[in-house]
C-alpha positions in Angstrom: -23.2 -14.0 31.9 -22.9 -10.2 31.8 -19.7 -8.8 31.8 -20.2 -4.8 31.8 -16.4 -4.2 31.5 -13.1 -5.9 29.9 -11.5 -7.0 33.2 -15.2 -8.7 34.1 -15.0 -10.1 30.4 -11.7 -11.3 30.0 -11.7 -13.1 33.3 -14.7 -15.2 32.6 -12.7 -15.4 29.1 -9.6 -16.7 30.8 -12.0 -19.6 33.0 -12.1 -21.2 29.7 -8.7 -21.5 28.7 -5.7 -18.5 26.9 -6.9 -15.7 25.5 -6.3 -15.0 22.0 -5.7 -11.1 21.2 -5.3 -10.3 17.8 -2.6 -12.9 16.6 -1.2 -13.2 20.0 -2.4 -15.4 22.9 -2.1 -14.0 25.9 -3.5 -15.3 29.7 -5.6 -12.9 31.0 -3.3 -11.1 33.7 -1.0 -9.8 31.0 -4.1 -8.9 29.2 -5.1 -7.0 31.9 -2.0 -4.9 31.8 -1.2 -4.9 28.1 0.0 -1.7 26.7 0.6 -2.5 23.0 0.4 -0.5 20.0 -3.4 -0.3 19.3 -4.0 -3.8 19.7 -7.2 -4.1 21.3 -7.4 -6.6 24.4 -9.1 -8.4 22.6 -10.9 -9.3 18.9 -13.8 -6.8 18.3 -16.0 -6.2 15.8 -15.9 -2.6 16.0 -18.6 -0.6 13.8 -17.6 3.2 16.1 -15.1 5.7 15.9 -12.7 6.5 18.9 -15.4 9.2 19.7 -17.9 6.9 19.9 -19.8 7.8 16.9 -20.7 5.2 14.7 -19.3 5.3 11.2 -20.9 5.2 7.9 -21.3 2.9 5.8 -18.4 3.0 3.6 -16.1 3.0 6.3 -13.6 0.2 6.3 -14.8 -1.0 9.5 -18.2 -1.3 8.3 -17.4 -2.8 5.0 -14.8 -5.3 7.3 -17.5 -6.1 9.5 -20.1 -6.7 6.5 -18.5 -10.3 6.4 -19.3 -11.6 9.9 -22.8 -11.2 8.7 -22.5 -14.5 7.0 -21.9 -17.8 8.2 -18.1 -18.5 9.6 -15.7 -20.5 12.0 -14.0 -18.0 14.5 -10.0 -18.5 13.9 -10.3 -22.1 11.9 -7.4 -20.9 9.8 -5.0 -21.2 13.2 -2.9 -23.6 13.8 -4.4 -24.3 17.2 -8.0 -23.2 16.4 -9.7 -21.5 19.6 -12.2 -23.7 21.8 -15.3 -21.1 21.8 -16.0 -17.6 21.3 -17.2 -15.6 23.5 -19.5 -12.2 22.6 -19.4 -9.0 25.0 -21.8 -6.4 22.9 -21.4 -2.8 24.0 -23.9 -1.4 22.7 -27.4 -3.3 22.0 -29.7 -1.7 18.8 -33.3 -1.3 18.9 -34.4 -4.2 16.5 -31.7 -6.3 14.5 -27.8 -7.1 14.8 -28.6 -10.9 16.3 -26.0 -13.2 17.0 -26.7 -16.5 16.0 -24.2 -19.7 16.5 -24.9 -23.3 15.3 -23.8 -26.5 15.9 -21.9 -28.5 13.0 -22.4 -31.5 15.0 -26.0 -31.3 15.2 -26.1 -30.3 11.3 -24.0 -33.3 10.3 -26.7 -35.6 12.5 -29.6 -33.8 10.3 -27.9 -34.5 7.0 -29.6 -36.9 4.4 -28.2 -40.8 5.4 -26.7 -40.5 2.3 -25.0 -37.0 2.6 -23.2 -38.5 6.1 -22.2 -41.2 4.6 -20.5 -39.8 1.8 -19.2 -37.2 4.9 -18.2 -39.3 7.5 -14.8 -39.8 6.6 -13.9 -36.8 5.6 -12.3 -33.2 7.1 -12.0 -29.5 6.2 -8.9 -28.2 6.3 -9.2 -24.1 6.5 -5.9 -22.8 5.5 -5.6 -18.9 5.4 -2.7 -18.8 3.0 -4.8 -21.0 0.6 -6.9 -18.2 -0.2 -4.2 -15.1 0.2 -1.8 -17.4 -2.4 -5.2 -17.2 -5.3 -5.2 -13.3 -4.2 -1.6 -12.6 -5.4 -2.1 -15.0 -8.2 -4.7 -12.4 -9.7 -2.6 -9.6 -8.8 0.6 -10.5 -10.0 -1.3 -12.0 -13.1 -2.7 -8.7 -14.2 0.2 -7.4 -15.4 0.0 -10.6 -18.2 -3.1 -8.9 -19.1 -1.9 -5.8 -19.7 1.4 -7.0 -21.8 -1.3 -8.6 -24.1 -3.3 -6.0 -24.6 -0.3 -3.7 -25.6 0.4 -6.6 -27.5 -3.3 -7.5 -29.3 -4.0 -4.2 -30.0 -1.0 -1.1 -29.9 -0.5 2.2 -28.9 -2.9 3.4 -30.9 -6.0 3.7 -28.6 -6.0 5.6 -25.4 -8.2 3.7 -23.5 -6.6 0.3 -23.8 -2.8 2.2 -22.9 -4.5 3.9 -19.9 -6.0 0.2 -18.5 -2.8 -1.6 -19.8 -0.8 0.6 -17.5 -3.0 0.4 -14.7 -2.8 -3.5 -14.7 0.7 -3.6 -14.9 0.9 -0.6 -12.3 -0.8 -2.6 -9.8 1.0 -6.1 -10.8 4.0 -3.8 -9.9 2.9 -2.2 -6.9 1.6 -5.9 -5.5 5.2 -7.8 -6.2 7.2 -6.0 -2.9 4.3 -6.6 -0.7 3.3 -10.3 -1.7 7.1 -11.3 -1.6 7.9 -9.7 1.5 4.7 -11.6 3.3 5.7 -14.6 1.7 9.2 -14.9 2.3 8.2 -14.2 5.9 5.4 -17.4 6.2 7.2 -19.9 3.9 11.1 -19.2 5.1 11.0 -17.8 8.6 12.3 -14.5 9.7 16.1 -15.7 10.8 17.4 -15.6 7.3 14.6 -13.1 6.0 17.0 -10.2 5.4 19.0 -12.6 3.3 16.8 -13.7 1.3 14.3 -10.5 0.9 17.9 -8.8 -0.2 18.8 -11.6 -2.8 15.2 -11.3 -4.4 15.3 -7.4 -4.4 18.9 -7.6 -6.2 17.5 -10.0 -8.5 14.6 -7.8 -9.0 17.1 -4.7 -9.7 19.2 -6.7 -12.0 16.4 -7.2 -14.4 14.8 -3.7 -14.2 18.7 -2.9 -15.5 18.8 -5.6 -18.5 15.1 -5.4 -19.1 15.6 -1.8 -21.2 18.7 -2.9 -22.9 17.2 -6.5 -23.7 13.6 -4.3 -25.0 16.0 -2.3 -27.0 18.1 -4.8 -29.2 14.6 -6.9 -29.5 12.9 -3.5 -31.3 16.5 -2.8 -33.2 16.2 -6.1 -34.7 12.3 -6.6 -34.8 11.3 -3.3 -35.4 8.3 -3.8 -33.0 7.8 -4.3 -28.9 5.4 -7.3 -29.9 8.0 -9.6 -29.0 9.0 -8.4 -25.8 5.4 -7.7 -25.1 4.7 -11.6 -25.5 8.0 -12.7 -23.9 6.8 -10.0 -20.2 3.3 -11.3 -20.6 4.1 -15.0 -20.4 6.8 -14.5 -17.5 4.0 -12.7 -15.5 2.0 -15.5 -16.0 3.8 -18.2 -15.0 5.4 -16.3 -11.9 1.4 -15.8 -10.7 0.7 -19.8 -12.0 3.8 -20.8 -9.6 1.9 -19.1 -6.2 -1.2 -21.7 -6.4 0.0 -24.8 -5.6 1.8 -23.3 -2.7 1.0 -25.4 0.6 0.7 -25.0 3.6 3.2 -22.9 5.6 5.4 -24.7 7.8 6.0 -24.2 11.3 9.3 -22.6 12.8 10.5 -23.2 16.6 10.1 -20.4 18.5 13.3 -18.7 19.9 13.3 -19.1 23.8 
């Protein structure tokens, strides 16, 4: 079916069941009508600019969109996963930019006998958090990395201080964010200022003590290689601790 415009294309949408927009669903009269804050009416795969240009390659829609080139399951990571997708192109290029959707079913009945048997019993389980837990593992692990090589090697050579810093820098930079998101997912939002404000004191309270505790360490040491070690294995095992995270659980909405 050809639906030239959104209202045409939402309302064939909405014969099918909600609508999801963004991380919202939404029936399609309020769609119709909804004013938000640059949410679009509905998922797009935008590759153009608000004046309609298309936009290079490098641009982060581009390099967003360079994804949905391969093989995927639209919104598998929800916890109510959507029924169907449904495609409205705006603009059609000369040769290229197919679409192509296959059926899991059929592939499962094409499998080796031995393949579906060793299948039959079992289920995928796409949770988003899964993967975004391994992301801040590496993030807030990189700051281990550059406690050690401080540690291995000194202050003596530029290049290992200036890519020392820069992992720790962005170990540093990652913590607010990643905390914030997960407090959010794994705790809910009614308590979240609580808690967000009980980790950020905790976080204060040890950028206070952490100079006075690298201080007596050197005075009786005479060398940061302890604290170094001591920094490098916290980071460590703070970044170990996000992977076996589970799923998040699911909070009643307020009426």
């Amino acid at each position: 079916m050809a639906c030239q415009t959104s209202g045409r294309f939402l309302r064939f949408s909405a014969l099918l069941g909600i609508v999801l927009t963004g991380s919202t669903p939404r029936v399609a009269a309020d769609l119709l009508t909804f004013k938000g804050k640059g949410e679009p009416l509905h998922p797009s795969a935008i590759t153009s600019q608000h004046d309609g240009k298309v936009v290079p390659e490098d641009h982060r829609y581009a390099m967003r969109n360079k994804a949905n080139q391969l093989w995927h399951t639209d919104s598998s990571f929800k916890s109510v996963p959507a029924l169907t997708s449904v495609l409205s192109a705006r603009t059609i290029p000369d040769h290229g930019g197919e679409t192509e959707f296959v059926s899991t079913r059929l592939a499962f009945e094409r499998l080796d006998p031995a393949l579906q048997k060793k299948f039959e019993n079992s289920f995928a389980w796409h949770h988003y958090g899964h993967s975004r837990a391994k992301v801040a593992a590496v993030a807030l692990a990189m700051p281990a990395v550059g406690c050690f090589l401080l540690w291995t090697t000194g202050a003596s050579d530029i290049p290992t201080l200036v890519i020392a810093t820069f992992l720790v820098g962005v170990g540093a930079g990652a913590e607010f964010d990643v905390a914030a998101y997960l407090v959010s997912r794994y705790f809910g939002l009614r308590d979240y200022g609580r808690l967000f404000g009980v980790h950020l004191g905790l976080i204060t309270a040890g950028a206070a003590l952490a100079p006075l505790l690298t201080g007596a360490i050197y005075k009786a040491t005479g060398s940061y290689s302890t604290m170094l070690a001591l920094c490098g294995a916290a980071f460590l095992m703070g970044a170990l601790m996000l992977l076996p995270l589970g799923r998040y659980p699911k909070f009643a909405q307020a009426e």
